[in-house]
C-alpha positions as protocol buffer text, in pm:
chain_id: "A"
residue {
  index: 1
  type: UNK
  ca { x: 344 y: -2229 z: 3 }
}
residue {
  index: 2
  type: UNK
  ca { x: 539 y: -1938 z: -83 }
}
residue {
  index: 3
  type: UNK
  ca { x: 471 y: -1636 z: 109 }
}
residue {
  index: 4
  type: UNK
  ca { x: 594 y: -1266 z: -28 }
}
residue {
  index: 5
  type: UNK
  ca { x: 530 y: -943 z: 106 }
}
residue {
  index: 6
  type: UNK
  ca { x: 454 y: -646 z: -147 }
}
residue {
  index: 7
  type: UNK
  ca { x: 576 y: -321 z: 81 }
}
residue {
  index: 8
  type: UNK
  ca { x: 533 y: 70 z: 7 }
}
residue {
  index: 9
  type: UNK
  ca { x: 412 y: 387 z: 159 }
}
residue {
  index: 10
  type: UNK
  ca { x: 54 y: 488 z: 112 }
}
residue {
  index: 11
  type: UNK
  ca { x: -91 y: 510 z: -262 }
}
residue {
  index: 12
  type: UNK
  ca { x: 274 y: 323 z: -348 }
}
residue {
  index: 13
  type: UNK
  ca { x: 7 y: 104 z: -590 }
}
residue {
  index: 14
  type: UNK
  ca { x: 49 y: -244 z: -375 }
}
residue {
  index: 15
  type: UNK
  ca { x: -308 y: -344 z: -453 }
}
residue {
  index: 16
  type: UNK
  ca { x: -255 y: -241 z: -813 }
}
residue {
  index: 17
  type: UNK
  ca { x: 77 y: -481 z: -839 }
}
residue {
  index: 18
  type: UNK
  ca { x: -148 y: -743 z: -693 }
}
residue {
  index: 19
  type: UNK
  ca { x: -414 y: -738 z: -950 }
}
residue {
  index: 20
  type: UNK
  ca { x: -154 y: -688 z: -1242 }
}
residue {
  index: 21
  type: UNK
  ca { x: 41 y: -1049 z: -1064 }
}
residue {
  index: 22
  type: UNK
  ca { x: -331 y: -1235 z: -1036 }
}
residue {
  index: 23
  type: UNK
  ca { x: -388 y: -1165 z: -1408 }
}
residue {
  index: 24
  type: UNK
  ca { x: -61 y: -1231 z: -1557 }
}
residue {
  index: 25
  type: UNK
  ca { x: 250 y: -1448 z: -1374 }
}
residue {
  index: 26
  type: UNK
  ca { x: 37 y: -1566 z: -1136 }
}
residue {
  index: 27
  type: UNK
  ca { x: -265 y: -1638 z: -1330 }
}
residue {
  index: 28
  type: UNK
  ca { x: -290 y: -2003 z: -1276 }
}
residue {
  index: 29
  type: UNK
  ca { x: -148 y: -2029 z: -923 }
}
residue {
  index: 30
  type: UNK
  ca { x: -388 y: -2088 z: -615 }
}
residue {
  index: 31
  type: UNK
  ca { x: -270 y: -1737 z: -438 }
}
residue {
  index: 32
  type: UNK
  ca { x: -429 y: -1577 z: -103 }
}
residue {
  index: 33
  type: UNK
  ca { x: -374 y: -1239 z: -44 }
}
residue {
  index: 34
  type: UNK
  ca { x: -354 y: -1088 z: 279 }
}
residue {
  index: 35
  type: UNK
  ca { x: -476 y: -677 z: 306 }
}
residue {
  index: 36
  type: UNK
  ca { x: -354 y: -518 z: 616 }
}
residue {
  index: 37
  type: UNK
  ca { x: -607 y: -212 z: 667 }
}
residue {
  index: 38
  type: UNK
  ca { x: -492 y: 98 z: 941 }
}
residue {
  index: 39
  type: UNK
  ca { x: -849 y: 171 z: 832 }
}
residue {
  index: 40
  type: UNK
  ca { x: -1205 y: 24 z: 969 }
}
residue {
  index: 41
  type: UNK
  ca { x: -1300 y: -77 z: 664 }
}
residue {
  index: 42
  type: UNK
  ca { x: -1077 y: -286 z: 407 }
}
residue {
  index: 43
  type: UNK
  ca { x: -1141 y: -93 z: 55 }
}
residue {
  index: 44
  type: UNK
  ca { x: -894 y: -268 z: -128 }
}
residue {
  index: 45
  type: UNK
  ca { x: -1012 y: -615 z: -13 }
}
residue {
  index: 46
  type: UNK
  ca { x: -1348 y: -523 z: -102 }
}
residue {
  index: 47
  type: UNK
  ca { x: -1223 y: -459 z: -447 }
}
residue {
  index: 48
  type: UNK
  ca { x: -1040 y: -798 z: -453 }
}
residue {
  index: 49
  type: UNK
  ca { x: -1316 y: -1000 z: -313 }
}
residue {
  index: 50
  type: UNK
  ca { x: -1505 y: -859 z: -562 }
}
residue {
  index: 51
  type: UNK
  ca { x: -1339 y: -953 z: -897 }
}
residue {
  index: 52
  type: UNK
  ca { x: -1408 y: -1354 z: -665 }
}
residue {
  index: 53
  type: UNK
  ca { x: -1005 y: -1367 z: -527 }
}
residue {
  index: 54
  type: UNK
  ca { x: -933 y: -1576 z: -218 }
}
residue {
  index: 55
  type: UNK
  ca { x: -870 y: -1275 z: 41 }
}
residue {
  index: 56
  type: UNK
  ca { x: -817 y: -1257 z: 395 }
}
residue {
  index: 57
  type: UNK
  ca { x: -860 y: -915 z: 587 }
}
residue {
  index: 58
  type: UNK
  ca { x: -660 y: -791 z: 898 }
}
residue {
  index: 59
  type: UNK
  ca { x: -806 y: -462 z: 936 }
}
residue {
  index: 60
  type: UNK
  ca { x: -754 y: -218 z: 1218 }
}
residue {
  index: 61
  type: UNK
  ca { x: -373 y: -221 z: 1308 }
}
residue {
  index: 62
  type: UNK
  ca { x: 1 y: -288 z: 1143 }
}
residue {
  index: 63
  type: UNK
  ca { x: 92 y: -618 z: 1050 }
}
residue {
  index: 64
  type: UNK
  ca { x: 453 y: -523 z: 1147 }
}
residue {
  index: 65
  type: UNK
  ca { x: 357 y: -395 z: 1549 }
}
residue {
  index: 66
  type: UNK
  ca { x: -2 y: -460 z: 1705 }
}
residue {
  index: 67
  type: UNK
  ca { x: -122 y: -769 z: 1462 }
}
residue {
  index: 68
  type: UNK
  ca { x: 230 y: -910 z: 1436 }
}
residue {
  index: 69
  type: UNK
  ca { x: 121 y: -1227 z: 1651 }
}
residue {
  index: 70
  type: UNK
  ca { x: -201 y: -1247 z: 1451 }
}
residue {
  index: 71
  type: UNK
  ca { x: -23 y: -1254 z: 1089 }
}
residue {
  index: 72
  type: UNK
  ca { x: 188 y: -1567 z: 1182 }
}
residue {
  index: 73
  type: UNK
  ca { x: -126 y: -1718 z: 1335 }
}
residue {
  index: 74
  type: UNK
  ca { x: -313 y: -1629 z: 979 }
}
residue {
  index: 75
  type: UNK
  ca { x: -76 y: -1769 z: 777 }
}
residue {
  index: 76
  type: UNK
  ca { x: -67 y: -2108 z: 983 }
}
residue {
  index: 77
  type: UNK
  ca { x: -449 y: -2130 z: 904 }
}
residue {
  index: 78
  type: UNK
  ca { x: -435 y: -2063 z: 559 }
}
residue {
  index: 79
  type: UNK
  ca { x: -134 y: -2286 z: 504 }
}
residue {
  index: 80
  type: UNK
  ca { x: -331 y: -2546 z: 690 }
}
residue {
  index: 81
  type: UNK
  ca { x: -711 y: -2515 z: 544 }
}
residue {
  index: 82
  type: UNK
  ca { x: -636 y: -2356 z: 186 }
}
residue {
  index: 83
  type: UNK
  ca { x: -309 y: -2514 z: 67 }
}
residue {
  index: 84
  type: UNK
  ca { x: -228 y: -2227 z: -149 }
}
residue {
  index: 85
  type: UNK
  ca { x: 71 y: -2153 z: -442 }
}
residue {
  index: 86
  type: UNK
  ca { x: 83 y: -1815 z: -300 }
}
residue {
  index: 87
  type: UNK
  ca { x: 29 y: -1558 z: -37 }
}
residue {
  index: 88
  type: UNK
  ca { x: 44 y: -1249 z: -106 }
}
residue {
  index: 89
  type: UNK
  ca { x: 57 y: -993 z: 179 }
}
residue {
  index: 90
  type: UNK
  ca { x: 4 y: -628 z: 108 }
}
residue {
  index: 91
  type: UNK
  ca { x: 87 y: -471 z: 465 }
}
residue {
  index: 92
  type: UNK
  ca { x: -45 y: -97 z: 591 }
}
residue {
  index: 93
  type: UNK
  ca { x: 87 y: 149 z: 405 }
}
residue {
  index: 94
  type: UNK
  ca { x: 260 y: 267 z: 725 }
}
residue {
  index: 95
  type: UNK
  ca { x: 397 y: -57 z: 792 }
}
residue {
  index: 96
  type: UNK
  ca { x: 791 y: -84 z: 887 }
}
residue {
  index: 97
  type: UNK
  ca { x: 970 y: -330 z: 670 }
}
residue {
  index: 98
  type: UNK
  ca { x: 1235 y: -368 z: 895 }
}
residue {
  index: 99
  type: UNK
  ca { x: 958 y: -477 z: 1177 }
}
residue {
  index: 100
  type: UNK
  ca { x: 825 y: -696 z: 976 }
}
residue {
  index: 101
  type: UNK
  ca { x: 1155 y: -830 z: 888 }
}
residue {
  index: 102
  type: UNK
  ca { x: 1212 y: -884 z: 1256 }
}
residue {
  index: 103
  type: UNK
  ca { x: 904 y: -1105 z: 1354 }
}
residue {
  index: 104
  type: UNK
  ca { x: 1081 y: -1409 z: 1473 }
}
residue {
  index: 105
  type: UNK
  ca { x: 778 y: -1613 z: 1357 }
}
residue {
  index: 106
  type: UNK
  ca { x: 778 y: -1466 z: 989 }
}
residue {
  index: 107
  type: UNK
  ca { x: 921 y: -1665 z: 726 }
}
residue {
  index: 108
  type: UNK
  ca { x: 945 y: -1509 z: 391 }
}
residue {
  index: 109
  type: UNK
  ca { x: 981 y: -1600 z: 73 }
}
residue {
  index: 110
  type: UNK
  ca { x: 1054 y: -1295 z: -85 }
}
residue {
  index: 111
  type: UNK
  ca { x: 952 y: -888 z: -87 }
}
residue {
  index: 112
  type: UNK
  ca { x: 874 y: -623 z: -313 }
}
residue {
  index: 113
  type: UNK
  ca { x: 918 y: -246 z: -235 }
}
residue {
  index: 114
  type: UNK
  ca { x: 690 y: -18 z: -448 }
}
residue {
  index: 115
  type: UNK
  ca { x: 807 y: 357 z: -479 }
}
residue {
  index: 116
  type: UNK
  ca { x: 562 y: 650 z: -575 }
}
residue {
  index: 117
  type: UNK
  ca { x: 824 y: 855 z: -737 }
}
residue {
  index: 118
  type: UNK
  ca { x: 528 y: 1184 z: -689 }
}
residue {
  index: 119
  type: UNK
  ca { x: 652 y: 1100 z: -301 }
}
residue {
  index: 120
  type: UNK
  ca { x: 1014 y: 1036 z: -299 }
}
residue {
  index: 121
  type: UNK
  ca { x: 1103 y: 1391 z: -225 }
}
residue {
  index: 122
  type: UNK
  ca { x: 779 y: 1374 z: 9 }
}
residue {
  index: 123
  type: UNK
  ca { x: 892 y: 1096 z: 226 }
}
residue {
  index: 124
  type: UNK
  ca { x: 1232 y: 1213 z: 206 }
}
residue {
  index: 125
  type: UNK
  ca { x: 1116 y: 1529 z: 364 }
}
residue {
  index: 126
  type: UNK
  ca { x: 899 y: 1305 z: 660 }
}
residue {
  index: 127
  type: UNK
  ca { x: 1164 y: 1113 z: 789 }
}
residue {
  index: 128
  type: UNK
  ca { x: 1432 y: 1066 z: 597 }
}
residue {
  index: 129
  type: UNK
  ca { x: 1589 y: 852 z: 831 }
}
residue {
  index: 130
  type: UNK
  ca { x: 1352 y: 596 z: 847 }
}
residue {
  index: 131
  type: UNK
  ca { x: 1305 y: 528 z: 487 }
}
residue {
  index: 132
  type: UNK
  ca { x: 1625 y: 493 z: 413 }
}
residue {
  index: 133
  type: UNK
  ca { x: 1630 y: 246 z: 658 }
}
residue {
  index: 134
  type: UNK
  ca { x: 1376 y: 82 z: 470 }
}
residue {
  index: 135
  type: UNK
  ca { x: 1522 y: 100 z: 108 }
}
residue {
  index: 136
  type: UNK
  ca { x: 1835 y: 2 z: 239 }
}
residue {
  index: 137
  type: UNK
  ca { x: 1670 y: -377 z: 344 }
}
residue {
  index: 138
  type: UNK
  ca { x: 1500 y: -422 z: -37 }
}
residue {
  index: 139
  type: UNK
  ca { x: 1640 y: -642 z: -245 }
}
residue {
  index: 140
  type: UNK
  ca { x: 1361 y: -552 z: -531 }
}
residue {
  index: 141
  type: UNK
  ca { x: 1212 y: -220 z: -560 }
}
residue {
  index: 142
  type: UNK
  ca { x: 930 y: -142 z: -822 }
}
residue {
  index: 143
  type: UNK
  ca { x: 858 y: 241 z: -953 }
}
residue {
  index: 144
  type: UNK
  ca { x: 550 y: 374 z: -1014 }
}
residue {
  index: 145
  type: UNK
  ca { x: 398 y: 657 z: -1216 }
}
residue {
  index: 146
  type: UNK
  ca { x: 701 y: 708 z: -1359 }
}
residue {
  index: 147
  type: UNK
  ca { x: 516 y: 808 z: -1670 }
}
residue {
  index: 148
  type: UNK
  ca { x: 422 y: 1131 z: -1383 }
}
residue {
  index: 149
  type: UNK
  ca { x: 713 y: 1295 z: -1434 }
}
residue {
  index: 150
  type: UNK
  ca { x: 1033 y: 1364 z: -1646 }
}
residue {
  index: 151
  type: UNK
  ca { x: 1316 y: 1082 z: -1755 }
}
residue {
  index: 152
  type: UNK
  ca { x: 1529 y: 1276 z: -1558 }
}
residue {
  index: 153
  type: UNK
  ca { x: 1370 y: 1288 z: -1237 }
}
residue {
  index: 154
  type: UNK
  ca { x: 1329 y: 941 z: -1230 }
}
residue {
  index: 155
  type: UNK
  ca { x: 1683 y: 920 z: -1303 }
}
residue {
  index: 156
  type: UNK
  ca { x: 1817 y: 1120 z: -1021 }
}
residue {
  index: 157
  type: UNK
  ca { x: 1583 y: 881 z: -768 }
}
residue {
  index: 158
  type: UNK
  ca { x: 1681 y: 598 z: -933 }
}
residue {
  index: 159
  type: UNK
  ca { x: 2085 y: 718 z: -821 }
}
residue {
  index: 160
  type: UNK
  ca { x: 1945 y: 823 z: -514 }
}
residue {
  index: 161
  type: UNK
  ca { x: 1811 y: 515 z: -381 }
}
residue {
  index: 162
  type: UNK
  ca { x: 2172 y: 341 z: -551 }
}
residue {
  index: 163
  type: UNK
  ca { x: 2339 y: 586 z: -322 }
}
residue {
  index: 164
  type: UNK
  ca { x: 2162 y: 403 z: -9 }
}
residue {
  index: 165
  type: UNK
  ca { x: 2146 y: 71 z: -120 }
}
residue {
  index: 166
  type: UNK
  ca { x: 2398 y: -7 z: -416 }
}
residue {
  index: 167
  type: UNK
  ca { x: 2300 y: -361 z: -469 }
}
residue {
  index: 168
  type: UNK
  ca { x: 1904 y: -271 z: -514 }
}
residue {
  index: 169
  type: UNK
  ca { x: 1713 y: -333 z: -813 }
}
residue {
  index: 170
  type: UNK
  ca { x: 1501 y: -114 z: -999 }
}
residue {
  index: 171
  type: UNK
  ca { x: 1195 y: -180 z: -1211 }
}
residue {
  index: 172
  type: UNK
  ca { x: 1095 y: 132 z: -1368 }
}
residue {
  index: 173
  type: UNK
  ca { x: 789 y: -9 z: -1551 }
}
residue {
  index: 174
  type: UNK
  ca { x: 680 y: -392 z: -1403 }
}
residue {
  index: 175
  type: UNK
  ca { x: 432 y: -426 z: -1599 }
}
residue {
  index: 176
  type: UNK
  ca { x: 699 y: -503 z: -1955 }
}
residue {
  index: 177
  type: UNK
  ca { x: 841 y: -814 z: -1698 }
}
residue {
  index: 178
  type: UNK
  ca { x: 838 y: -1125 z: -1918 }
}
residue {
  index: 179
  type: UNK
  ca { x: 803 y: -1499 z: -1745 }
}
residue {
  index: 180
  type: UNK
  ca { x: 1169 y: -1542 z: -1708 }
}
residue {
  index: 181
  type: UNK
  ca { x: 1207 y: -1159 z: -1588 }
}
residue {
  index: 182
  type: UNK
  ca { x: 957 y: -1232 z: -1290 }
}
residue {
  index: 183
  type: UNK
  ca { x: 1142 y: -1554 z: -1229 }
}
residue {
  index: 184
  type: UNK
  ca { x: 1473 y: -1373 z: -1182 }
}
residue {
  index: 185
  type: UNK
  ca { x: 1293 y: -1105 z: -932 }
}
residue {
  index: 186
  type: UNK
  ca { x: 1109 y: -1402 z: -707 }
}
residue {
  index: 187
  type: UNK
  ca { x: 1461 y: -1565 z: -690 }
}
residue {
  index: 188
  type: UNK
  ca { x: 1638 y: -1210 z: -581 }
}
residue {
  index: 189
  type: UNK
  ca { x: 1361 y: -1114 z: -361 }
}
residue {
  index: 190
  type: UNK
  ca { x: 1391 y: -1379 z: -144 }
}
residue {
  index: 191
  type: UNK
  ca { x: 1749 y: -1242 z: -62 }
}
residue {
  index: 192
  type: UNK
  ca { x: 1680 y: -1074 z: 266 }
}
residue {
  index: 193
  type: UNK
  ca { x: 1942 y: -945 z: 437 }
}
residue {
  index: 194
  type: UNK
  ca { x: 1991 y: -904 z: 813 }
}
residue {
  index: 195
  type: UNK
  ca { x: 1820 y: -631 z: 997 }
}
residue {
  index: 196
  type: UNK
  ca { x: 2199 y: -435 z: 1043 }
}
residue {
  index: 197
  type: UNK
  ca { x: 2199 y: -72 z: 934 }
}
residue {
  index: 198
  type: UNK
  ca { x: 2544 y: 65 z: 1059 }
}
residue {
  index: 199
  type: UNK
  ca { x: 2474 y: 431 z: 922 }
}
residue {
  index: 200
  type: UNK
  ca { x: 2159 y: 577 z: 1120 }
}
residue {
  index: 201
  type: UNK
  ca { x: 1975 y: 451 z: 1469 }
}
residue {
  index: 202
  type: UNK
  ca { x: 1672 y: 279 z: 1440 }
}
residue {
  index: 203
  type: UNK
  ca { x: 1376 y: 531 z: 1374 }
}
residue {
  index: 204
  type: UNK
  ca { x: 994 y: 509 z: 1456 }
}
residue {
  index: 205
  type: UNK
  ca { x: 803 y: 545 z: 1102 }
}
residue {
  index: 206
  type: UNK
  ca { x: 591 y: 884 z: 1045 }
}
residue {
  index: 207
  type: UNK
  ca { x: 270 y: 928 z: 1305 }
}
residue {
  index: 208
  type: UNK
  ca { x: -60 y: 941 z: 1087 }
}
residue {
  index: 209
  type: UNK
  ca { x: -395 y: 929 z: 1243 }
}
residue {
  index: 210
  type: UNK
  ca { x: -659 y: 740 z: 1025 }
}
residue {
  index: 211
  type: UNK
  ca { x: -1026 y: 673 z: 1065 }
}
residue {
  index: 212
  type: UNK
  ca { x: -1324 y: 570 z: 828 }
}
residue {
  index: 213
  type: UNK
  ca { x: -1633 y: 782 z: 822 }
}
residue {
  index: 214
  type: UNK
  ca { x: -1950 y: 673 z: 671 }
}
residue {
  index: 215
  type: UNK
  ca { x: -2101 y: 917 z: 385 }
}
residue {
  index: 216
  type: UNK
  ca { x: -2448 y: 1052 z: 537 }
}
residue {
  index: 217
  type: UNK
  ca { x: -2511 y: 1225 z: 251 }
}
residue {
  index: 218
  type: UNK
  ca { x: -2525 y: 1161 z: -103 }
}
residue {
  index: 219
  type: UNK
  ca { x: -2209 y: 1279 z: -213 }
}
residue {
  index: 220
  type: UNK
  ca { x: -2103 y: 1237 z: -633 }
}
residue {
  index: 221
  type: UNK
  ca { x: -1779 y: 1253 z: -756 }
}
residue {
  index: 222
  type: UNK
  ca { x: -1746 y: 1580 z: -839 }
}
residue {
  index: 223
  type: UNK
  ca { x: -1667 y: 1670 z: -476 }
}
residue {
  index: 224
  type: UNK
  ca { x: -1365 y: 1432 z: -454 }
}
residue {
  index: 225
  type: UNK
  ca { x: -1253 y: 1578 z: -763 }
}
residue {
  index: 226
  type: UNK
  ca { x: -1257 y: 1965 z: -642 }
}
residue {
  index: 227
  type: UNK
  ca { x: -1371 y: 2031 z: -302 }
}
residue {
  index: 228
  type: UNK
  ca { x: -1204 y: 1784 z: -149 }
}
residue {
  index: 229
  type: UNK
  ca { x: -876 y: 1902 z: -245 }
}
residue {
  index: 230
  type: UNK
  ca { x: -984 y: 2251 z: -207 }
}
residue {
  index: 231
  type: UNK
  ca { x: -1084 y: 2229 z: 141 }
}
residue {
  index: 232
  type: UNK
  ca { x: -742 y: 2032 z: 220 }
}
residue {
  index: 233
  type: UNK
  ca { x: -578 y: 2265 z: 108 }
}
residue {
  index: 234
  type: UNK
  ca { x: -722 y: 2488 z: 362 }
}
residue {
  index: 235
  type: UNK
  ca { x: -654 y: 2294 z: 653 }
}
residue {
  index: 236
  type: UNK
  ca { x: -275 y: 2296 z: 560 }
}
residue {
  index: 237
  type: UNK
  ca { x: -304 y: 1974 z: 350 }
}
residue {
  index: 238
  type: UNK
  ca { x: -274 y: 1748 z: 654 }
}
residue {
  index: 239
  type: UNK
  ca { x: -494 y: 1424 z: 422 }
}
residue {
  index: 240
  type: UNK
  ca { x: -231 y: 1230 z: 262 }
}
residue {
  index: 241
  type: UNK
  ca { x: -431 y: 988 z: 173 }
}
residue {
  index: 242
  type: UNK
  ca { x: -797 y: 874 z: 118 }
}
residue {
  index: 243
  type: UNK
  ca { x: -999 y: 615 z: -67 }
}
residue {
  index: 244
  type: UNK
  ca { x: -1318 y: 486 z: -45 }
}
residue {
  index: 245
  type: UNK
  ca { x: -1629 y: 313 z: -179 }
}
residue {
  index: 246
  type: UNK
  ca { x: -1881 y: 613 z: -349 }
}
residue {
  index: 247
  type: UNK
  ca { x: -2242 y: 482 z: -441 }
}
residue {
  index: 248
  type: UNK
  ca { x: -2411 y: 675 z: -656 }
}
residue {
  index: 249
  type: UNK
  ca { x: -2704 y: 607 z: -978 }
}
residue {
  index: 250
  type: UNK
  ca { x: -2695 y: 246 z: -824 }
}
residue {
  index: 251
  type: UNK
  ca { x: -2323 y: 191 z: -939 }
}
residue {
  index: 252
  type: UNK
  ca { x: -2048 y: 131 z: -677 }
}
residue {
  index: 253
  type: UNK
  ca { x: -1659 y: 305 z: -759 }
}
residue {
  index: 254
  type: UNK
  ca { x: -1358 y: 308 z: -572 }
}
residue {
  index: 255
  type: UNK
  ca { x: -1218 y: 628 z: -577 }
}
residue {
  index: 256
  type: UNK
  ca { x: -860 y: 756 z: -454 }
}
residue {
  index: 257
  type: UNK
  ca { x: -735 y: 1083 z: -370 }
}
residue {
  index: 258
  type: UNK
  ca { x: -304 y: 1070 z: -303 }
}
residue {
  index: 259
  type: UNK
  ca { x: -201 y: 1476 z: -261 }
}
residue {
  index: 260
  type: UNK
  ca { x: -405 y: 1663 z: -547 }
}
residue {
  index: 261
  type: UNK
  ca { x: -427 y: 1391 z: -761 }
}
residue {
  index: 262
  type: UNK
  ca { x: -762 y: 1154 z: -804 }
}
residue {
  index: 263
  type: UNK
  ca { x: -863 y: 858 z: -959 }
}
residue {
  index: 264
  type: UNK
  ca { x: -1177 y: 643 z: -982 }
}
residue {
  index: 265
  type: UNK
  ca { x: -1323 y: 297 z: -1132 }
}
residue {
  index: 266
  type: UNK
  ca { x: -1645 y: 171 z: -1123 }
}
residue {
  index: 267
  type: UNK
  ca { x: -1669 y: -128 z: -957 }
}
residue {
  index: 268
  type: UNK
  ca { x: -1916 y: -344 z: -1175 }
}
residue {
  index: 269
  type: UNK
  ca { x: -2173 y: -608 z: -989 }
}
residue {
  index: 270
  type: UNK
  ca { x: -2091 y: -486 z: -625 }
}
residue {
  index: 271
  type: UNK
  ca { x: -2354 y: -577 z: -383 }
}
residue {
  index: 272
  type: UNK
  ca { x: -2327 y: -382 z: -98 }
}
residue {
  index: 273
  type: UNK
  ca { x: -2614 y: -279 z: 167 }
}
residue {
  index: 274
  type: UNK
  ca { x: -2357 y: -58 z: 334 }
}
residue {
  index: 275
  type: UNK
  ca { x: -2352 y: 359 z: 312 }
}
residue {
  index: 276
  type: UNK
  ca { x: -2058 y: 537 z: 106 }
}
residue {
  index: 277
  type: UNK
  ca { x: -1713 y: 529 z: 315 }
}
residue {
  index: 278
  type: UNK
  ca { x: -1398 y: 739 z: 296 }
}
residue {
  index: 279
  type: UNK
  ca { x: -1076 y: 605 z: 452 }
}
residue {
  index: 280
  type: UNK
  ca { x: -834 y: 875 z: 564 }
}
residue {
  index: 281
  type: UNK
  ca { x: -464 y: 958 z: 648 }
}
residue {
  index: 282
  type: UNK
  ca { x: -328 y: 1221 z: 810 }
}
residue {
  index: 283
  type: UNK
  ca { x: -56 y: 1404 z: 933 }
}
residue {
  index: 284
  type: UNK
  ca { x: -103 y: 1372 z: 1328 }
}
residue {
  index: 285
  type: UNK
  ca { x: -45 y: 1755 z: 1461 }
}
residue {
  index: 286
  type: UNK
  ca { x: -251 y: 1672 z: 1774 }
}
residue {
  index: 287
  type: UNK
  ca { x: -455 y: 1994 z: 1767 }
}
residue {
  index: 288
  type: UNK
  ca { x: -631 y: 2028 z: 1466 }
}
residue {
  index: 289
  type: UNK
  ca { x: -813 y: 1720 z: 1272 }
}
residue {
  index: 290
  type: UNK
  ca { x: -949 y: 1725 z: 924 }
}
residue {
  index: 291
  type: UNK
  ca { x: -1274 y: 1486 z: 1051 }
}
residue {
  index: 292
  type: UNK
  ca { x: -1397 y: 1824 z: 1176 }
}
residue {
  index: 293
  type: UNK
  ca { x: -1487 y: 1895 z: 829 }
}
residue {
  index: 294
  type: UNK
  ca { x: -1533 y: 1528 z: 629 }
}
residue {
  index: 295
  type: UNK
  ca { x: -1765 y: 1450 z: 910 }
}
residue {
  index: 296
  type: UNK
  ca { x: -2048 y: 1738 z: 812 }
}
residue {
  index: 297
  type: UNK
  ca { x: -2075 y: 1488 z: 487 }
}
């Protein structure tokens, strides 16, 4: 059983990289995949499970600090009772690879660092430190959206990230990876290197509150595409995040919402007695909250 954790900030597109391996190098592999949820409510694993892939949810904490114990214990089970190829374990989006790195009981086979290049200068800006720390321990790091912004702004990341860690990989586009491409990364991700960084102290990641709020009311689309963004943008754009599951004419979509930009896809043949639910992140200021206002809905 090979075990390989997929890593990135919120919105990085883990889940994405995960459907994109289940369809194409993967495709005839018995794989599990993990979803680590800060959330209440697991969308991406309700995506998975729906499309009938072998999933296994650990919602409600960080893989790398309070479910640490409980991932090791996980994988034992799954080893034991499912005998898979693969496990595939897409931690929170505010996970700490270095943590994760550190759990004496963790034994990896390989990981993956995804990059939203829209939030390089972002997370830059948060705490520099601390992802440099973290792009500094990849052996493999995978852009995306590149297609988001110029050549040469991907170009001055790509030297960026060099700058920290000289021996790191880039994939600007996975998705062109032939067989014997994705051969070579497997074999190079499971490089890890010790958890040594001589240049900076060890940093706590970013503080985000998160919740999930049940939809009330029935809420289309449109609102996600405009208001929402709108009203952020009011309350000093503290939502970094959100995704959720919108019902609406009997059809079920995910939707996503990463700064001002959205996305949706229907989900076809959910069944799901549940209400509507919206996942957020946000930037923990302590005095103000943004569930003042998502809450009325």
């Amino acid at each position: 059983m090979k075990v390989c954790v997929l890593w990135g900030f919120l919105g990085s597109g883990k889940t994405t990289l995960i459907n994109h391996l289940l369809l194409t190098h993967l495709k005839d592999k018995n794989v599990v995949i993990i979803e680590n949820e800060s959330g209440k409510e697991s969308i991406d694993g309700i995506e998975l499970q729906n499309q009938h892939y072998s999933v296994v949810d650990l919602k409600s904490g960080c893989v790398c600090c309070t479910l640490r114990l409980k991932l090791a214990e996980v994988l034992d089970k799954i080893k034991q009772s499912l005998k898979p190829d693969w496990v595939l374990i897409g931690p929170s989006g505010l996970a700490s690879l270095e943590d994760l790195l550190q759990i004496p009981t963790l034994c990896l086979d390989g990981t993956i660092t995804l990059l939203d290049v829209k939030m390089y200068d972002f997370l830059m800006k948060l705490n520099q430190d601390f992802y440099r720390r973290q792009f500094y321990l990849s052996s493999i790091l995978f852009l995306t959206k590149t297609e988001s912004i110029s050549s040469g702004e991907v170009k001055q990341i790509v030297n960026e990230l060099l700058s920290i860690q000289p021996q790191l990989q880039i994939i600007e586009d996975y998705r062109l990876l032939d067989e014997a491409e994705w051969n070579i990364i497997w074999e190079k991700s499971s490089c890890q290197k010790k958890v040594f960084l001589p240049f900076t102290s060890k940093t706590a990641p970013p503080l985000f509150s998160t919740e999930t709020i049940v939809l009330d009311s029935p809420i289309d689309s449109a609102f996600f595409k405009t208001e929402f963004s709108r009203m952020n943008t009011l309350f000093g754009n503290q939502i970094i995040r959100a995704k959720g599951l919108l019902h609406q004419q009997d059809v079920w979509s995910r939707f996503d919402v990463i700064g001002s930009d959205y996305s949706e896809k229907i989900i076809p043949d959910l069944e799901r007695d549940e209400k509507s639910v919206i996942s957020v992140w946000w930037k923990d200021k302590g005095d103000t909250s943004p569930l003042d206002w998502i809450s009325l809905f």
